[in-house]
C-alpha positions in Angstrom: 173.0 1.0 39.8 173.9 -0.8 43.0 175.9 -3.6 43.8 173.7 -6.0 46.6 175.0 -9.4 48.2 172.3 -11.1 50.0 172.2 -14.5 52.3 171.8 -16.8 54.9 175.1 -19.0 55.7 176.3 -21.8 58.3 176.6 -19.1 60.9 173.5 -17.7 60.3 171.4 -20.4 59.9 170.3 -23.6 61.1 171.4 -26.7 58.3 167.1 -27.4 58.4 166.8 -23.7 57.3 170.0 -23.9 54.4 168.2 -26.9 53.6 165.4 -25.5 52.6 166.3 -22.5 51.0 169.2 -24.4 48.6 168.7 -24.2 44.9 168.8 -27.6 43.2 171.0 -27.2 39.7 167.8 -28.1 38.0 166.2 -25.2 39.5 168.3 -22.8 38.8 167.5 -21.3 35.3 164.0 -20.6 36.1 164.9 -19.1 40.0 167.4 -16.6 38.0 164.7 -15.6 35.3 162.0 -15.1 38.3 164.1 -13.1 40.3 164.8 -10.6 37.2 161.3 -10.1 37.0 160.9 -8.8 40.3 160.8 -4.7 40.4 164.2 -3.5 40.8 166.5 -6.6 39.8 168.3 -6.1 37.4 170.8 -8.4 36.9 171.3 -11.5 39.3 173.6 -14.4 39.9 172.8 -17.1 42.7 175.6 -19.0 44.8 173.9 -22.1 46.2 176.1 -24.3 48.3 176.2 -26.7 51.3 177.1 -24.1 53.7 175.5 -20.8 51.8 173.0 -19.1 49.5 173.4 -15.8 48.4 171.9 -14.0 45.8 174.2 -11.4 44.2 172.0 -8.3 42.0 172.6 -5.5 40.6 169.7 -3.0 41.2 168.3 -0.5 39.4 168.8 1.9 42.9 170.4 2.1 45.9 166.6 1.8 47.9 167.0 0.6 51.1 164.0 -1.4 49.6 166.4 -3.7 48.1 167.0 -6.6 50.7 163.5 -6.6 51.4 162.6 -7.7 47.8 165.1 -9.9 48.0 164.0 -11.8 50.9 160.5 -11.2 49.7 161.4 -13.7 46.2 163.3 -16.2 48.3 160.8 -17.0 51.2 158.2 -17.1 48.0 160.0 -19.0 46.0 160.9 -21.9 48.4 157.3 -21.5 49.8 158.6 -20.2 53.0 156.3 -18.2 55.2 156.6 -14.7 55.5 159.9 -13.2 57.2 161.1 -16.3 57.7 164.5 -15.3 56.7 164.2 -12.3 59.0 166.4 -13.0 62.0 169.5 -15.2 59.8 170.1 -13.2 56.5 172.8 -10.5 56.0 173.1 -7.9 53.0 175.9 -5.7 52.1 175.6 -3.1 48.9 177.7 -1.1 47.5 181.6 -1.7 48.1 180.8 -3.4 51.0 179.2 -6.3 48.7 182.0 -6.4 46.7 184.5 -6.9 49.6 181.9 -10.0 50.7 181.7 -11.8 47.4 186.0 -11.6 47.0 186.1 -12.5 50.6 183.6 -15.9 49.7 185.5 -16.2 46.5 188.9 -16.6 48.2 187.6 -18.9 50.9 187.8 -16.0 54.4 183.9 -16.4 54.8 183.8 -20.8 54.6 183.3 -23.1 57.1 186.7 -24.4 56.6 189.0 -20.9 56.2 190.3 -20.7 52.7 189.1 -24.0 51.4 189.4 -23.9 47.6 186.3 -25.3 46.5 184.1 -22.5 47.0 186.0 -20.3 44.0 185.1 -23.0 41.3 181.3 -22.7 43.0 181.0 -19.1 42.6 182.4 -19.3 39.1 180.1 -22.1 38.4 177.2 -19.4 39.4 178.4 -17.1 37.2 178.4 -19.3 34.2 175.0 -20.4 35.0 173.5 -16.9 35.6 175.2 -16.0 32.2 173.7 -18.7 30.5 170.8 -17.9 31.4 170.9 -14.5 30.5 170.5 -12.3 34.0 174.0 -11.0 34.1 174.9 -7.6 32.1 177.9 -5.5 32.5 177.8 -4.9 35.9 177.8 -8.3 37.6 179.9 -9.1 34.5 182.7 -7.1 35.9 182.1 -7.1 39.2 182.9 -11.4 39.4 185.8 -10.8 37.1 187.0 -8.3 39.6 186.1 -10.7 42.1 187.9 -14.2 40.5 191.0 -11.7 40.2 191.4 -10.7 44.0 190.2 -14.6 45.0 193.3 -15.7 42.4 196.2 -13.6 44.3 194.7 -14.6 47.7 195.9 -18.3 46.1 198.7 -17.4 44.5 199.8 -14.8 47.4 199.4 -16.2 50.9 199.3 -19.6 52.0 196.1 -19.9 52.8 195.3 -22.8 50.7 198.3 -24.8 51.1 197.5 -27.1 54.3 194.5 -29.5 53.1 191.6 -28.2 55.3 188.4 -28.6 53.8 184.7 -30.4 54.7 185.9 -33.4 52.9 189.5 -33.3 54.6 187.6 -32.9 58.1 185.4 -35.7 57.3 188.5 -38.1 56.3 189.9 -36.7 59.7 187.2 -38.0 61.5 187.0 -41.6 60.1 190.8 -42.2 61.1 190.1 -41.1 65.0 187.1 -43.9 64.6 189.1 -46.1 62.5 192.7 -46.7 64.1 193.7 -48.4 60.9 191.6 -47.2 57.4 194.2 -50.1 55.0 191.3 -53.0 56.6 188.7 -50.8 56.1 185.8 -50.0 53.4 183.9 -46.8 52.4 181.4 -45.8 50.1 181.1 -42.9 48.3 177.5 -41.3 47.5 177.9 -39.0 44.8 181.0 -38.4 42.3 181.1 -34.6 42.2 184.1 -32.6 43.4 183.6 -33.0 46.8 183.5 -37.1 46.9 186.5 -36.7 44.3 188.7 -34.9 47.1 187.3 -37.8 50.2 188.0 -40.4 47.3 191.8 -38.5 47.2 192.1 -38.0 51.3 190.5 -41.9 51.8 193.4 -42.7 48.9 196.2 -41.0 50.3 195.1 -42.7 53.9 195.4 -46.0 52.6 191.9 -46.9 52.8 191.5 -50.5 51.7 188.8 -50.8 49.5 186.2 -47.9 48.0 183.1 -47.8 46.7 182.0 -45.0 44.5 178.1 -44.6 44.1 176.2 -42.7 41.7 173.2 -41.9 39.7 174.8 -42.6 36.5 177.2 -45.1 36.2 179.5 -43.3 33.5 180.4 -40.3 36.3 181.0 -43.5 38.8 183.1 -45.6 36.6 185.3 -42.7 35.7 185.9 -41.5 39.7 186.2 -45.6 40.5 189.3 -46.2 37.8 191.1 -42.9 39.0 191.3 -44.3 42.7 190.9 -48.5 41.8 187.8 -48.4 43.4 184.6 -50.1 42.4 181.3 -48.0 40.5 177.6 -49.1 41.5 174.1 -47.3 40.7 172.5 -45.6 43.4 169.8 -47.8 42.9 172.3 -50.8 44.0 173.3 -49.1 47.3 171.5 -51.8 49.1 173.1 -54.4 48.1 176.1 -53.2 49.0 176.1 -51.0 52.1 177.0 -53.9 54.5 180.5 -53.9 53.3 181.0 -50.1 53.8 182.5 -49.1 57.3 182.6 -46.0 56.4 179.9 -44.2 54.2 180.0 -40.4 53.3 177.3 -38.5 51.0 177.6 -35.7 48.8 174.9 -35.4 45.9 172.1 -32.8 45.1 169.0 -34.8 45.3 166.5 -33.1 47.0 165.2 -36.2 49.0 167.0 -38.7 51.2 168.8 -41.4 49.8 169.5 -43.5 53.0 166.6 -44.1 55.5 166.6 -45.9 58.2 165.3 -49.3 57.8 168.4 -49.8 54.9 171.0 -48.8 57.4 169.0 -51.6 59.8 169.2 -54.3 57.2 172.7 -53.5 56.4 174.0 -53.3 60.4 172.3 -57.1 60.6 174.3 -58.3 57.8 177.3 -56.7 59.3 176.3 -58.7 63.0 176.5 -55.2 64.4 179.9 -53.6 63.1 179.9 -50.2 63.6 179.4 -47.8 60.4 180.9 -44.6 60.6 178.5 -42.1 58.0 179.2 -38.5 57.3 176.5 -36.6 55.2 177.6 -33.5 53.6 175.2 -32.5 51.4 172.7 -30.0 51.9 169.6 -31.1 51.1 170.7 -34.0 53.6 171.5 -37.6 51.7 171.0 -39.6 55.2 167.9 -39.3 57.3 168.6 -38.2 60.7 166.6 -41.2 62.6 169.7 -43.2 61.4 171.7 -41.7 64.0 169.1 -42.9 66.3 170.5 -46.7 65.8 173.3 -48.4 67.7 176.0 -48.7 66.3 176.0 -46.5 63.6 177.8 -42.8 63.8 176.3 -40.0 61.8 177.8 -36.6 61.1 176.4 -33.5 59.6 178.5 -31.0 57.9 177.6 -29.0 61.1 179.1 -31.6 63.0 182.2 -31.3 61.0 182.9 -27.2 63.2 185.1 -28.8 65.8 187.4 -30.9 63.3 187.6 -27.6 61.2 188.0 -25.4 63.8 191.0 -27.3 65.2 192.9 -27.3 61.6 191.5 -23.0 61.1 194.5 -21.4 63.1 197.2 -22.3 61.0 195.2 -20.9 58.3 194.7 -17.6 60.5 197.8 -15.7 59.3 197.5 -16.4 56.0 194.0 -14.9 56.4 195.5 -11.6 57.8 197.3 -11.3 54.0 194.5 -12.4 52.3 192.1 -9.7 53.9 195.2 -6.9 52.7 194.4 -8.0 49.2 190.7 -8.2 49.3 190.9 -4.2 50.7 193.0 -3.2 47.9 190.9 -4.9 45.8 187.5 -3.1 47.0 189.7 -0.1 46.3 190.1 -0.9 43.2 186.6 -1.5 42.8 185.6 1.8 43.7 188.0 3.7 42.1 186.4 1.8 39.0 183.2 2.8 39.5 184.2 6.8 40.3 185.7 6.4 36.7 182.9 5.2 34.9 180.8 7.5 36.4 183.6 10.4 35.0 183.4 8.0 31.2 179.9 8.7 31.7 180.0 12.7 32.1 183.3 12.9 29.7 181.1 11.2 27.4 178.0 13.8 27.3 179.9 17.2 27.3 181.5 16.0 24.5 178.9 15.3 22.8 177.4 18.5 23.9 180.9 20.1 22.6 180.5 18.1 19.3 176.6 19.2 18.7 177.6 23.0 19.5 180.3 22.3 17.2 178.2 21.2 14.2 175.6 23.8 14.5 178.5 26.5 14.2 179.7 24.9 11.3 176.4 24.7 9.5 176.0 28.3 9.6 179.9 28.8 8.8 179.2 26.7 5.5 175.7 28.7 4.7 177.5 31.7 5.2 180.1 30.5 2.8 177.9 29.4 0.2 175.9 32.8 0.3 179.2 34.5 -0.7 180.4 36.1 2.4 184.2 36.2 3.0 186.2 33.3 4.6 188.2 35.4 6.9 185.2 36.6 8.5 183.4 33.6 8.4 185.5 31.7 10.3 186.3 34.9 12.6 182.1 34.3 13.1 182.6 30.2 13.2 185.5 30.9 16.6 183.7 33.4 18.4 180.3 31.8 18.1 181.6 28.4 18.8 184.0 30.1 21.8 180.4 32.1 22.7 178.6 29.3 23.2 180.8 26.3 25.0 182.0 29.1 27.3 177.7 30.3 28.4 177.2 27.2 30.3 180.1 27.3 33.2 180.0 31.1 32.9 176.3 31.4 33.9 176.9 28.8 36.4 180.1 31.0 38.4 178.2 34.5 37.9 175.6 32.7 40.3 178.4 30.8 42.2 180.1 34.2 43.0 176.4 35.9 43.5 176.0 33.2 46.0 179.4 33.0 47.7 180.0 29.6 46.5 184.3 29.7 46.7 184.2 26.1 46.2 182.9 25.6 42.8 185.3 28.9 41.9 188.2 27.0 43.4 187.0 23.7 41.4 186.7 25.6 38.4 190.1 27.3 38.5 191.5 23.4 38.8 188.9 22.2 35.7 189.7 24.3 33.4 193.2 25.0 34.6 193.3 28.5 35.4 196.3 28.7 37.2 198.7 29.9 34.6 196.3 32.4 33.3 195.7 33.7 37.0 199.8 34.5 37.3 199.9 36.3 34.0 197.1 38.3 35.3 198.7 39.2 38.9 202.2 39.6 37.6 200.5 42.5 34.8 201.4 40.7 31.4 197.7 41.5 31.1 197.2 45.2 30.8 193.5 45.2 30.0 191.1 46.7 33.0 189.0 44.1 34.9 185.7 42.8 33.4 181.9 43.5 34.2 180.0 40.6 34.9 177.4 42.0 32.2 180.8 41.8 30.0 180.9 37.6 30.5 
């Protein structure tokens, strides 16, 4: 079994291509039952984000095959052509797909370096893909491993402690546009975590006045009492996206929710304000002829880069720590794996030992019931059962020794911990002459 991390992320791929290759949440229970049915997947577990998606499986080999049968289900699940993927994804296997998933986990591989959200996203993939019945054992520990190391990068460096995320770098942006934000209005598309933390940012700015939008009015209402703001369908967007200054979009519908002529009819009503409009999601909320219009300025999450990158470096130490952890933690992985394989192997020669065992003392009791004499039964029982465990590893070193194999010699004096009976031997406790082979 083999541990694979496949993807295409923000700096592999254009936003058009993430786009298109994003899982809705909808979608997500059949895509994970689909990819187990391909030949080799074993287990799976798919992280599907603004800025990423990544498939995480456990195959049934270590094929070199692998990726390609990854990329294979996603370009024909999505309806992509052929090899489309080709020149943007990355995979890693093994322990090297381990380090990437704890480094994604703990916020080294974002957009925004070490932004917090991505943790709850990749344990929200892992509940899904559990529900849905496509992780066993091996994905099971390998997240837990993975929400362990991405836990002491938190609690450990201080990687997380400045506010520098999309949402922060959005906020950022509004107050370079908006010299004052307490005469100002924004709406808010959407009412999931992200839109909760520009709600928080827009709060803590003193914006004056929100609006939170979204598809049911219970989510909206109970985002729009937390931060006094007030809750509208987004059917009702329309009516009232002339009072909105500022607009920013986060939700997973898989069409666009703003289009162009509603952004005119609003800027009218407005005599021409300008509206600043940042759309984060992936599929994108805002069509992109709206950033055609005057007046109106709209950022992409792309666009977001150069606000990030200016708030990355203090993050950059902190990332240095971070990365410590995540390599003792891939060591820690492997070492894991290198034990069960010795559970594994532990495991069957004792149960060889235990079947040798019970065949001895099968005869041993037949011999006892026929009415042959204890002593020597059980002097028959030792030597048969000694006979026996000992004809395996014996065979094996007369060829070793045949062959000029030292090494497995040398292993076996350190198995089976020859050492002490080697010293009784040199220093002449043991008087006897030395042994034929044919005597073994």
């Amino acid at each position: 079994m083999t541990l694979l991390a496949f993807g295409v992320n923000h700096n592999t791929a254009s936003l058009e291509l993430r786009e298109r290759v994003a899982f809705a949440p909808e979608q997500m229970q059949e895509a994970l039952a689909q990819a187990c049915d391909a030949d080799g997947l074993e287990e799976v577990a798919i992280l599907s984000t603004c800025n990423r998606t990544e498939v995480y499986v456990q195959t049934s080999s270590d094929s070199p095959l692998a990726p390609e049968m990854v990329q294979r289900w996603l370009e024909s699940y999505h309806r992509l052509d052929d090899n489309a993927l080709a020149d943007c994804h990355y995979w890693f296997h093994g322990e090297q797909a381990m380090g990437h998933m704890m480094k994604v986990a703990s916020g080294l591989d974002s957009l925004v370096l070490g932004e917090p959200q991505i943790l709850g996203q990749m344990k929200s993939a892992y509940s899904v893909a559990c529900d849905a019945g496509t992780v066993g054992r091996f994905l099971h520990s390998a997240f837990h491993q993975v929400f362990g190391i991405a836990k002491r990068v938190r609690t450990e460096t201080a990687i997380g402690e400045n506010p520098v995320s999309v949402a922060y770098a959005a906020v950022s942006l509004a107050q370079q546009i908006f010299s004052d934000l307490k005469k100002d209005t924004a709406l808010l598309v959407g009412a999931g975590e992200t839109i909760e933390l520009v709600a928080q940012h827009l709060s803590q700015q003193g914006i004056g006045k929100l609006i939170v939008a979204n598809r049911t009015l219970e989510r909206a209402s109970l985002l729009a009492e937390k931060y006094s703001a007030d809750a509208v369908l987004l059917a009702d967007i329309p009516e009232h996206l002339h009072r909105a200054d500022i607009v920013i979009t986060s939700t997973a519908s898989q069409l666009p929710l703003l289009g162009k002529g509603a952004v005119e009819s609003a800027l009218k009503k407005r005599r021409h304000k300008p509206m600043f409009m940042v759309d984060i999601a992936v599929p994108r909320d805002i069509e992109t002829e709206v950033g055609d219009l005057d007046d109106v300025y709209l950022y992409s999450v792309d666009d977001l880069r150069e606000v990030i990158d200016e708030n990355r470096r203090s993050r950059e130490e902190a990332a240095e720590s971070a990365t410590a952890i995540v390599s003792e933690g891939v060591g820690e992985y492997v070492m894991q794996l290198r034990a069960l394989d010795s559970v594994a192997t532990i495991r069957a020669y004792r149960q060889k030992a235990e079947d040798l065992r019970d065949q001895e003392l099968q005869k041993a009791l037949k011999s006892l019931q026929t009415g042959v004499e204890p002593e020597k039964v059980l002097n028959q029982l030792a030597r048969g059962l000694t006979n026996k465990l000992l004809h395996a590893p014996t065979s094996r070193l007369k060829k070793a020794g045949a062959s000029g194999d030292s090494n497995l010699i040398d292993l076996s004096h350190e198995l089976f911990d020859l050492s002490q009976a080697q010293t009784s031997q040199n220093d002449g406790s043991h008087k006897e002459s030395t042994p034929k082979l044919d005597d073994l």
